[in-house]
C-alpha positions in Angstrom: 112.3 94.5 94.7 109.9 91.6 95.2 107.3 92.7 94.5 103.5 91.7 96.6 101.4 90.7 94.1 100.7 87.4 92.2 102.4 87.9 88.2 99.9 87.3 85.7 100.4 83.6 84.3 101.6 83.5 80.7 98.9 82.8 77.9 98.7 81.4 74.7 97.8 84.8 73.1 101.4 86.2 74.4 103.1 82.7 74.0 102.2 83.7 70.2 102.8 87.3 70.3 106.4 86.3 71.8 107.2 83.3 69.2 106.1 85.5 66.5 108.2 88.6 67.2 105.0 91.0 68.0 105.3 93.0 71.1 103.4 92.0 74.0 103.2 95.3 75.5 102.3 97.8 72.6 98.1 96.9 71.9 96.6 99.0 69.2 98.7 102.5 68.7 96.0 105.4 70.3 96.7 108.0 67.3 94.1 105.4 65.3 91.6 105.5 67.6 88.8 107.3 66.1 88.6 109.9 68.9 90.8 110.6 72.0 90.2 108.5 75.0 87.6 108.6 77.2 89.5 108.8 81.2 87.6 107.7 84.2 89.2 107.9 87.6 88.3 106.6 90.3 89.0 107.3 93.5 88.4 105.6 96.8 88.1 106.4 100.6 90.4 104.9 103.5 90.8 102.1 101.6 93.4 99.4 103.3 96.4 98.1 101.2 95.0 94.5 101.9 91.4 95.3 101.9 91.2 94.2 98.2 91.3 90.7 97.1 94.0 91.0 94.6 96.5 91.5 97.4 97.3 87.8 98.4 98.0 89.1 102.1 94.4 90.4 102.4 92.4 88.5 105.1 90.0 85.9 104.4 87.0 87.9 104.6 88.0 90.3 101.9 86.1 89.7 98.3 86.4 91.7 95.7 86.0 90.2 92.3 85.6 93.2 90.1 87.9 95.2 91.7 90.4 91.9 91.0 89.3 91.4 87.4 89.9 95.2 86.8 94.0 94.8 88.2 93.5 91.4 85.7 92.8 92.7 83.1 94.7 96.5 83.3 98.1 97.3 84.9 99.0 97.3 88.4 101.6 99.2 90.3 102.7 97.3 93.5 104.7 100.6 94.2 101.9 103.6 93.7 101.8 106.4 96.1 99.6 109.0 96.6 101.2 112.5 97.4 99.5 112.8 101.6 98.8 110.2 104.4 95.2 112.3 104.4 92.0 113.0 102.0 92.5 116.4 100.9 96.2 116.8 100.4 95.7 114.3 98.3 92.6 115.1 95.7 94.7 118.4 95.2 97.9 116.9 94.3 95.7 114.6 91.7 93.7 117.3 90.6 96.4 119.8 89.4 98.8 117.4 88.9 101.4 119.5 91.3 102.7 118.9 94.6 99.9 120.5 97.1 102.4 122.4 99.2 103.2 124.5 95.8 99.3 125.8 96.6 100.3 125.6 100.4 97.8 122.7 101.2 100.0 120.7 103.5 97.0 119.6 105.7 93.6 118.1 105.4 92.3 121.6 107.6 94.0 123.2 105.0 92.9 121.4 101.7 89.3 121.7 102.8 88.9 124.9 102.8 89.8 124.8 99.1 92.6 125.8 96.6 93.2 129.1 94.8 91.1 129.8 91.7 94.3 130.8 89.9 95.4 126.3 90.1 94.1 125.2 87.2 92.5 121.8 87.4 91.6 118.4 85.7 88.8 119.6 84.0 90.2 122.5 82.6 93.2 121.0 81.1 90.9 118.5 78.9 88.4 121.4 77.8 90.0 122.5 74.9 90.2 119.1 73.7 86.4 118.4 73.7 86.0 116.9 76.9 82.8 117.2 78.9 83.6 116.6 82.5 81.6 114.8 85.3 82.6 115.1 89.2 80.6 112.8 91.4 81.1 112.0 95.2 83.3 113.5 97.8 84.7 117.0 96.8 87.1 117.7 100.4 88.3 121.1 98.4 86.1 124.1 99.5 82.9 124.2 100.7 81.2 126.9 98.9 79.9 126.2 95.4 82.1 128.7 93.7 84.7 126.1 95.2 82.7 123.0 94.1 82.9 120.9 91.2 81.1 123.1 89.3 83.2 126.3 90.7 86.4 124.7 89.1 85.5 123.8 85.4 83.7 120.4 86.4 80.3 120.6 83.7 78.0 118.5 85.8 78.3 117.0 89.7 76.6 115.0 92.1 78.2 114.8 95.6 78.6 116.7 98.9 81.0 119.3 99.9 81.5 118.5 103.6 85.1 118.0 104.8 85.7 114.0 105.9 82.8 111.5 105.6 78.9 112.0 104.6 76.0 110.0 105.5 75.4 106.7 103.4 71.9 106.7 104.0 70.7 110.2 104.8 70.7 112.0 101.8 68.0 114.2 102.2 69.6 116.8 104.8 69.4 120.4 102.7 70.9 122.3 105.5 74.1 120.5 107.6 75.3 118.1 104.9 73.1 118.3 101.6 73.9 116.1 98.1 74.2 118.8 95.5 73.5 118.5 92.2 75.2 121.0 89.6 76.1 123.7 92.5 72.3 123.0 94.0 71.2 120.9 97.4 68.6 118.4 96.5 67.0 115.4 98.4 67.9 112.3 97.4 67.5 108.6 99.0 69.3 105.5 98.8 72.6 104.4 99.7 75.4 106.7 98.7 77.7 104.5 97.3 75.3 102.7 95.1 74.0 106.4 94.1 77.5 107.5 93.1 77.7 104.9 91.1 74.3 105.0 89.3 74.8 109.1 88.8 78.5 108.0 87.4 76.4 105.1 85.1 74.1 107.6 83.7 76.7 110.2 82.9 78.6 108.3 81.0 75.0 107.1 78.8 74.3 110.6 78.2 77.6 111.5 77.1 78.7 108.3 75.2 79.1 110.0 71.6 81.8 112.2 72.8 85.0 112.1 74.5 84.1 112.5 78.9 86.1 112.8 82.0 84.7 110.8 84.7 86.0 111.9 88.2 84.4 109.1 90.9 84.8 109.9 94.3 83.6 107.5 95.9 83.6 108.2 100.1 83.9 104.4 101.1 84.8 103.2 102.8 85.2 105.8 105.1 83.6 106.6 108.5 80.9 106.6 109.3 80.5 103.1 109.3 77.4 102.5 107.6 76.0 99.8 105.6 72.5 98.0 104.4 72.2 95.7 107.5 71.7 92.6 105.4 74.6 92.8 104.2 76.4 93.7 107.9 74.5 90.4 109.3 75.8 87.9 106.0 79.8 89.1 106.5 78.7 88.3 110.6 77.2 85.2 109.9 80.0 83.9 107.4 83.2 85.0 109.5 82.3 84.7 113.1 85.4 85.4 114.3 85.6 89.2 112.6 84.5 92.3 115.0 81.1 93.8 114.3 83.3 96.7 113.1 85.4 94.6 110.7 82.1 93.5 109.7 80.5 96.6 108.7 83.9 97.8 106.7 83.7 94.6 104.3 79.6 95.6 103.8 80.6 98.6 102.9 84.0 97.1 100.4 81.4 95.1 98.9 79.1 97.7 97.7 82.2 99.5 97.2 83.4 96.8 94.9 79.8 96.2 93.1 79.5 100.2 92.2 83.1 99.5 90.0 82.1 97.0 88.5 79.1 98.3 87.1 81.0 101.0 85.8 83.2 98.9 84.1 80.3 96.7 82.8 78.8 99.7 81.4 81.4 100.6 79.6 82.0 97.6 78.0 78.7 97.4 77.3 78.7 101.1 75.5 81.5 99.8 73.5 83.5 102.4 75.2 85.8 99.7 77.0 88.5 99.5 74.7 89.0 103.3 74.5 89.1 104.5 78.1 91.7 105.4 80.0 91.1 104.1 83.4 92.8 104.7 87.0 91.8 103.3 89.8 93.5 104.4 93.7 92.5 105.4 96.9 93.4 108.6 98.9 95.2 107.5 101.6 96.3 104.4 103.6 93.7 102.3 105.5 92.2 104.0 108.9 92.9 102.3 111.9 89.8 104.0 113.0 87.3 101.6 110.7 89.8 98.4 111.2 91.4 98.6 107.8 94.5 96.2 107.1 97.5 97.7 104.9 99.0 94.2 105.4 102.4 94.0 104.4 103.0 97.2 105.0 103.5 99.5 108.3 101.7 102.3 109.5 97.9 103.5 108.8 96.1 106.6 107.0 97.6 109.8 109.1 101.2 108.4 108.9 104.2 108.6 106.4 104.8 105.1 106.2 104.2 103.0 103.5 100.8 102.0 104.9 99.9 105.8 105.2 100.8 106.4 101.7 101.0 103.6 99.5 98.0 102.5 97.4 96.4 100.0 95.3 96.7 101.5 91.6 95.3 99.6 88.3 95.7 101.6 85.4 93.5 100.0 81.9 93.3 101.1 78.6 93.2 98.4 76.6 93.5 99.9 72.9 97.0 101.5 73.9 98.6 98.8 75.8 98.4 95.6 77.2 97.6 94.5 80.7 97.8 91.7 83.0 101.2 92.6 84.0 102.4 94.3 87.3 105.0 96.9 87.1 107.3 97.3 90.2 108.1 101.4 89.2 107.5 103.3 91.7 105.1 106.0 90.4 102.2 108.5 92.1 99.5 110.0 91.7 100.6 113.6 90.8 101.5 111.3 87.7 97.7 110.8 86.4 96.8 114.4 85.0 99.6 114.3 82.7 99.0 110.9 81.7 95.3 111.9 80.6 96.6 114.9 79.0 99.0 112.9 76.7 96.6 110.5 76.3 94.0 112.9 75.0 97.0 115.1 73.2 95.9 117.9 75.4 98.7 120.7 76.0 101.4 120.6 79.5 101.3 123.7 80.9 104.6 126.0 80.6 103.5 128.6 83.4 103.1 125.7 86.2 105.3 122.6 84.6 103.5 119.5 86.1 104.9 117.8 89.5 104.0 114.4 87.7 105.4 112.4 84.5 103.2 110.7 82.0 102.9 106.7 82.3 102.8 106.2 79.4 106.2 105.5 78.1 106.2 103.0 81.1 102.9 101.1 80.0 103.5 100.7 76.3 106.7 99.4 77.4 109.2 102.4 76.3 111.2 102.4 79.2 111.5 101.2 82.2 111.9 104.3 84.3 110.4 106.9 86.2 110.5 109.5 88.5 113.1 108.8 90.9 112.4 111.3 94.1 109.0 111.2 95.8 108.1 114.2 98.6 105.6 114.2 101.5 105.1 117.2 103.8 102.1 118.2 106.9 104.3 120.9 107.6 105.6 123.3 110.2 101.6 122.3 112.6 102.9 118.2 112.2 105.6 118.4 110.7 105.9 115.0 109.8 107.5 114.0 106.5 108.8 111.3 104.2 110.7 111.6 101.0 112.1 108.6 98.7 114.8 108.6 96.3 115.3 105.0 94.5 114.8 102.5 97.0 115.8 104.8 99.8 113.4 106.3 102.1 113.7 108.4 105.3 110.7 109.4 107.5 110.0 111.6 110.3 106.4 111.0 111.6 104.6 114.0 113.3 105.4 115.4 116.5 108.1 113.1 117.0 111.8 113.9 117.1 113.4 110.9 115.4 114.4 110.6 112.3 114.2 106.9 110.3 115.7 105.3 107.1 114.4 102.5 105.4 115.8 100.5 102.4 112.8 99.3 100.5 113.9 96.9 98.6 115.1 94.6 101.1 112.3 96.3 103.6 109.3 97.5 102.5 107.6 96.5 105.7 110.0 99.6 107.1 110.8 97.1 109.8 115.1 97.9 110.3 115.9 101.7 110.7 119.0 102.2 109.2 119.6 105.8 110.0 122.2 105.2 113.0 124.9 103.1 110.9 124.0 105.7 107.7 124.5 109.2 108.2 125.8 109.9 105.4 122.3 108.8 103.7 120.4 110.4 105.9 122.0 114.1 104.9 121.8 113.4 101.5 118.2 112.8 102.1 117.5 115.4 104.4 119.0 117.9 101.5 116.8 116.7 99.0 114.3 117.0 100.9 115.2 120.8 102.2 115.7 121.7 98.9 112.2 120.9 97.2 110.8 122.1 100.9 112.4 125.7 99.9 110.1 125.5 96.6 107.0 124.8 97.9 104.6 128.1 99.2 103.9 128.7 103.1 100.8 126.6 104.6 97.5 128.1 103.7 97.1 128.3 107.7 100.3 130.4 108.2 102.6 127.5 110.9 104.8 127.6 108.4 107.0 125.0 106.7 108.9 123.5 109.5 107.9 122.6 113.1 108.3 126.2 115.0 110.1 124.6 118.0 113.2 124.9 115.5 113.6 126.7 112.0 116.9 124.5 111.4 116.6 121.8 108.5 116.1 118.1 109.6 120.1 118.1 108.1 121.3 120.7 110.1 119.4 118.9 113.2 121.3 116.0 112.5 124.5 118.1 113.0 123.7 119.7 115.8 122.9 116.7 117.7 126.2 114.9 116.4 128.3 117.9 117.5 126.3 117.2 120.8 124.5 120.7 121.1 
């Protein structure tokens, strides 16, 4: 596939590495590190495919220079998925490293309300290996405090608990939408974004001499649309021609952009750089609803297209590989937890095997392949869903009838549905598909799996309405 991004430019240091028979992938091995790896992820909101910089289709009033020096100098993936075309499907696929519909979140209603205590999560997998965990940001998994952060084996957290967006600037609310700290609403001021970041800055100071886990989820640039005015009436001044909407989002991407970058700097600057095992994402496509662009791609945040579901993804960590480099695998996030646990030697779980496959092997250069199938499910209330196998995808968006197909590699703009000349892909698809469906447990909301105006499989749809019933 051709792949979006601008390739890295070949340096002397690799002209070298090449000439003298060195590897150019394979950096310093992580068994000598002198302790595991410190992993940071961060996490965005609503963030469009082409609102960063990186992205050479972006427009011309996205900047956003850390954000570009961190896919510069770490790994990206011009083919990373996340596991829903919403928040909380998402954050619950990443954080237990399992599809969400085995824990029956097939919905952001759903996810919100918060997963079982008996899913084990992040933090819990990395205890036993001396990690001390910090959550900061958006939480969209519960909203009690025995659901919190701090509920499910985070050690400290600063965020809210409140399903969608919060309040960049009022942060002093202790009754509709507080900022907790460590399971307790507190009054705070500032803008959020920048306080996210300066929470996430301090944590990792305090805990420097130890192996951490860093969990930043950050809520921009989702609505509300919100922003210092300043920095609204520069973007308005310098591109006259954008909306005052369009204006507010890239306020918002720029503090966005500014809060990464500090983290980075600090841990450089901690000497911690070298040693951490960074991954950087967003939840969900770009929301039409707070003019984000997912230029090339089709479709928006709430949709199974690649615009719904496709994400920028940097991966850094620079004493076990190289970067610079862009990797056309297609990989997800359900893929991140087990990464971190290899990376820190942590155990895999045997009751619950992991969804996702380490990255590992694909970063230090060890193969070339990956996963091969990718699912996505709202179930029986939308049922809309999406699932890929190699570079074949098929799609059925919510609440809508037809069913599409889509060969990415010579479309990833999912502009030519080949599903009417392709039948036979389509059922092989729509099997797969039926089959991992049949695995996954009943939405937490009880609609069930499949929309209830039929309880026949997309594949047996397709041969009913061939045999013209």
């Amino acid at each position: 596939m051709t792949p979006f991004f601008r390739r890295p430019r070949l340096t002397l240091a690799l002209v070298i590495a090449l000439l003298v028979g060195a590897s150019p992938v394979v950096a310093t091995p992580a068994a000598t590190s002198p302790r595991p790896p410190n992993i940071v992820v961060i996490l965005t909101d609503d963030q469009g495919y082409a609102d960063i910089s990186f992205n050479p289709h972006h427009p011309k009033e996205v900047s956003t220079p850390h954000l570009d020096a961190l896919a510069r100098e770490g790994v990206w993936f011009s083919q990373g998925y996340i596991t829903g075309n919403v928040c909380s499907p998402t954050r619950a696929g990443l954080l237990t490293g399992r599809y969400q519909q085995r824990a029956g979140v097939y919905t952001a209603g759903e996810g919100g309300r918060g997963i079982a205590q008996t899913e084990t999560i992040f933090p819990k997998f990395l205890k036993p290996a001396g990690y001390v965990s910090g959550a900061f940001g958006k939480w969209h998994l519960g909203l009690t405090v025995e659901q919190s952060p701090v509920g499910r084996g985070f050690d400290e957290w600063y965020g809210f608990l409140g399903r969608g967006g919060h309040d960049y600037l009022k942060l002093d609310d202790l009754e509709g939408s507080p900022i907790y700290r460590n399971g307790k609403p507190i009054k705070d001021e500032g803008y959020l974004t920048t306080r996210l970041t300066e929470e996430t800055v301090a944590f990792i100071q305090k805990h420097k001499a130890r192996p951490f886990y860093v969990h930043l989820a950050y809520n921009a640039v989702h609505a509300p649309a919100q922003a210092p005015a300043a920095d609204i009436a520069r973007f308005k001044q310098q591109f006259p021609e954008i909306t005052e909407a369009r204006a507010i989002l890239m306020a918002m991407l720029h503090h966005l952009d500014l809060g990464v970058g500090r983290v980075v700097d600090t841990l450089k600057k901690e000497g911690l750089w070298e040693n951490t095992l960074l991954v950087f994402l967003t939840d969900n496509g770009g929301s039409k609803a707070m003019s984000a662009v997912n230029t090339p791609l089709r479709g928006a945040k709430q949709q199974n297209y690649e615009g719904g579901i496709r994400t920028p993804f940097i991966v850094s960590w620079p004493a076990a590989f190289k970067g610079g480099r862009t990797l056309d695998t297609p990989i997800s996030s359900l893929d991140i937890l087990p990464t971190a646990l290899e990376a820190a030697g942590a155990t895999l779980p045997a009751a619950k095997p992991l969804d996702g496959k380490s990255l590992l092997p694909l970063l230090t250069g060890k193969t070339s392949r990956h996963l091969e199938t990718f699912y996505w499910s709202e179930g029986g209330a939308a049922g809309g869903f999406a699932v890929r196998s190699g570079d074949w995808k098929l799609v059925q968006q919510r609440s809508q009838p037809k069913i599409e197909l889509f060969n990415l590699a010579n479309d990833p703009a999912e502009a030519t549905d080949l599903a009417p000349q392709n039948a036979a892909k389509v059922a092989e698809l729509s099997k797969l598909y039926d089959t991992w469906l049949d695995q996954m447990a009943e939405p937490m909301d009880g609609v069930g799996k499949r929309p209830k105006k039929s309880s026949d499989s997309p594949t047996k749809e397709r041969k009913k309405k061939k045999a013209g019933k």
